[in-house]
Each structure stands twice: as C-alpha cells, then as structure tokens.
C-alpha positions, 0 to 999 in steps of 0.5 A, a space after each residue: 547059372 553060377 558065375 565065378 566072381 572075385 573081388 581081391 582085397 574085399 569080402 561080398 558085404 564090401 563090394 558096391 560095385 560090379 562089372 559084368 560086360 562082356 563076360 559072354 553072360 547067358 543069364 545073371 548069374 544067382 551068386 550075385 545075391 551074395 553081394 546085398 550092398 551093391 548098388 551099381 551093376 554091369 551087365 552089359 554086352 552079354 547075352 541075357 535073355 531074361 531078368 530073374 526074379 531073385 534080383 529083387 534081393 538087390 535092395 540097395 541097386 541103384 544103377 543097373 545097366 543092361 545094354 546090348 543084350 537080348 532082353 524082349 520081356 522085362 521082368 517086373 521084379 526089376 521095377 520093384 527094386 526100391 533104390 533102382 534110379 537109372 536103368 540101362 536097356 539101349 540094344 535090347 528087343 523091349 517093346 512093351 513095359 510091364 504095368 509095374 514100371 508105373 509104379 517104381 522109383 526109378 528117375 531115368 530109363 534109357 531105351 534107346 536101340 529098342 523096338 518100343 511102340 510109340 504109345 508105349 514111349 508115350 507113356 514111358 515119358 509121363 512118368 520118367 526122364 527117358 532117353 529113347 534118341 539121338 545120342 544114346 549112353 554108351 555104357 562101358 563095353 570092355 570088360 575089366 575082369 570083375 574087379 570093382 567099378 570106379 565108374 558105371 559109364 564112359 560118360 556122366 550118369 547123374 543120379 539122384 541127390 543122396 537121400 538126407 539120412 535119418 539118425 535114430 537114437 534109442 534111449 532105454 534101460 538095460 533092463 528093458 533090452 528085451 523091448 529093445 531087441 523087439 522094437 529094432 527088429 521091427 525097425 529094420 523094415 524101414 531101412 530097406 525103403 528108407 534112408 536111416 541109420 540106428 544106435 543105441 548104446 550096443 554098438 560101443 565097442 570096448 575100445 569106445 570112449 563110451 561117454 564121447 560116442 553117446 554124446 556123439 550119437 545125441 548130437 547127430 539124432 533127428 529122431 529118438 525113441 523113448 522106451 518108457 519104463 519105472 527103470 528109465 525113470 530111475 535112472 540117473 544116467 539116463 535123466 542127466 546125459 541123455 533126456 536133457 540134451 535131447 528136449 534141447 535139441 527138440 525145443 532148438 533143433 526140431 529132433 523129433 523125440 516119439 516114446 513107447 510104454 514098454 511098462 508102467 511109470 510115474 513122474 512123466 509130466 514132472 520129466 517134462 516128457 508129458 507133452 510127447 504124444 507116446 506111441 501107445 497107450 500109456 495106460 495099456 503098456 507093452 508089458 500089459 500086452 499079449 505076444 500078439 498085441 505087442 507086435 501089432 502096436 510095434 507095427 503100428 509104430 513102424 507105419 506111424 514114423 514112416 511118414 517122417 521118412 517119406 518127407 525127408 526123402 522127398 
C-alpha cells in the first residue's frame, strides 16, 4: 500500500516526525521507508492489521504509536528497532508478545485496552515500564493532514535521556585516503546502533576556515583514530595542529586516542604515539594484508571500539 504523503517545505531526509491517525489506514503504508530519519510516528485511529517487516528500515524511530487499531499478532521486527523507546498499542487485540520483545531496547510499552493474559503481563513488567491500567495515554486522535508532529501525545511522554554522542575524529595523510574511505565504511555500522558523529578533514567545504573547523573538530573529539603510515609521520601539518592537541586532550581530558597501521612507519616512540596500543599488529600492516585480511582486521576494530559506545550509552 502506497499512501500519498507530503510534508511542505522539506524533503524526505528532513522529516523526523510524522502524523498518520485517522487517515483510515488498512495497512502502513511501504512509502514510509522513504522517510530514514524519522523518529517519532503516528498511527494511531486507523485500521492496521499487521506490523510489516520493511519497518525495520526505521533505524532511528523512537516513538511509534499504534493505538486504536486492529493489531492481534506483533510483529517481531518491530521489537528489533534498535532506538525504539516507547511503543503505543492501547486499543489493539494483542494477547501475546513474541519472545523478541525480551530482547529489545525499548523502555516503556503501553498496553492498556488489550486482551493480554496475566502471565504475559507478568513477564511484560519484569523487562519494561508498562502501562496496562487505569488512565491509559491517549495519544492525539484528530488528524493533522500529514503535516510534521510538533508533539507525538495530548500528554507528556518522557523519553530517554538523549544518548551522550560520541565525536570521532580521523586524523590521516591524503595519501592514504584509500584506507580512510575502507576504515569509515566500516564505521558506518556503528552509527545505527550507536550514538557517533565522524570527521575528517573531507567534510570542509570550500567556504570552511579550514584551519577553525579543524580545530573545531579537535576540540569536540572523545575518541580519534590514527592511520599510521611514513606520509603521516612526515607530515608537518599533521605532527604540529593535530597529534599535539590531540596527546593534550588524551593526557587532560581522557580523549581515547586508537591508531591503525595502515603501512609500515619509523619514530613512533619518539611521537610519543608508542604507548598507544594500535589496532593491529604494527609489524603486519593493512598494506601487508590481503583484501580479505584487511576487512576482517577492520572489522575486528569495529567490534573493538564498541564497547566505548556501549558504556557511554548507558
């Protein structure tokens, strides 16, 4: 089902909130994958049956209300929406939860105006803050003719406390951008679990003091990564504006500084970068590597950092 949906004023990427009640829905609509960044929807007051599988590409959803509809089996994919926060299924003819629901993120379930078993409900408020009766959330019922939410709720929904983001810089030698496009790839995965935010020196636009949004982008670094290479080490630029402050930060303000060899290199003691415990080995760099070696190490490196993501986040 294709639903005709316009926001004025902003494209598909901008839009982070949409209203869908009462649009006499017998299904969520597939177009709504065209909206990547939304994290707060409404569905509520239509006819919806089913929770189809393609919502998963809602990776950033944090709000989903569903109330008032004709839901009697959940989905699991709804339950592996990795921001999903508070979910909405006051009205709907749930009786059981599928296992996956065990497993998700989510903080608070409303469940009130449903047919739940007890032992079910039992198991719902070990894991969750479930709201299952009394004065039950009504969420907004009147339409408001697709136009972006200012608010998901007639009342308060308190969600999460926002994720402490992580700010990545990469400090590498153009000559070595090759590694750099490999290494960001790789880092994109986190980002859909993860609170992050990367840089490196090509987000500058030509209109960018260049020399401020470096600095910048030093100052606001929890964690940065090092491609170690003989042109990183030669470079001047790199040696005085961005390793000094950086082993500043990580001697004063715990800046977690993490090198990958990307080729071999000389004078890392004298750098004083010889402390770091690298990625790899140091004496099998990424250069020395076959295609296959290379993407293993990067995603062992990946799974290395993510615990850095996991503490922050909690």
């Amino acid at each position: 089902m294709i639903y005709p949906i316009v926001v004025k004023g902003k494209t598909k990427k901008q839009v982070t909130k949409l209203n869908l009640s009462g649009c006499n829905l017998s299904s969520i609509p597939e177009n709504i994958i065209e909206y990547p960044n939304l994290t707060k929807l409404v569905l509520s007051n239509n006819k919806i049956k089913v929770i189809p599988g393609y919502i998963l590409n809602l990776k950033k959803l944090k709000v989903l209300d569903l109330a008032n509809n004709d839901i009697k089996v959940l989905h699991s994919a709804v339950f592996r929406l990795p921001k999903l926060r508070t979910l909405n299924l006051y009205g709907n003819q749930i009786a059981k939860f599928p296992k996956q629901a065990m497993e998700s993120a989510l903080h608070k379930i409303i469940v009130c105006n449903n047919p739940i078993i007890d032992t079910e409900l039992e198991r719902l408020k070990k894991k969750f803050d479930v709201v299952f009766s009394g004065e039950c959330p009504v969420f907004n019922q009147e339409p408001i003719e697709n136009e972006p939410m200012e608010s998901v709720s007639q009342i308060e929904i308190k969600e999460e406390k926002k994720e402490k983001k992580h700010q990545i810089f990469i400090s590498y030698s153009h000559r070595d951008e090759r590694w750099l496009v490999r290494i960001k790839t790789h880092l994109k995965s986190l980002g859909f679990y993860y609170e992050l935010e990367e840089w490196d020196d090509q987000k500058l636009r030509p209109s960018d003091k260049w020399e401020e949004e470096i600095t910048k982008a030093l100052n606001n670094a929890t964690i940065a990564i090092l491609l170690f290479s003989a042109d990183f080490m030669a470079s001047d630029f790199i040696n005085k504006r961005e390793l000094q402050p950086l082993l500043e930060k990580a001697s004063h303000n715990g800046v977690k500084i993490i090198p990958i060899m990307v080729s071999p290199c000389a004078m890392l003691k004298e750098s004083g970068l010889g402390k770091y415990q690298g990625s790899n080995d140091p004496k099998k760099t990424l250069l020395e590597m076959s295609d296959g070696e290379v993407e293993r190490t990067l995603a062992d490196f990946v799974e290395k950092i993510k615990p850095f993501f996991v503490e922050r986040k909690n």
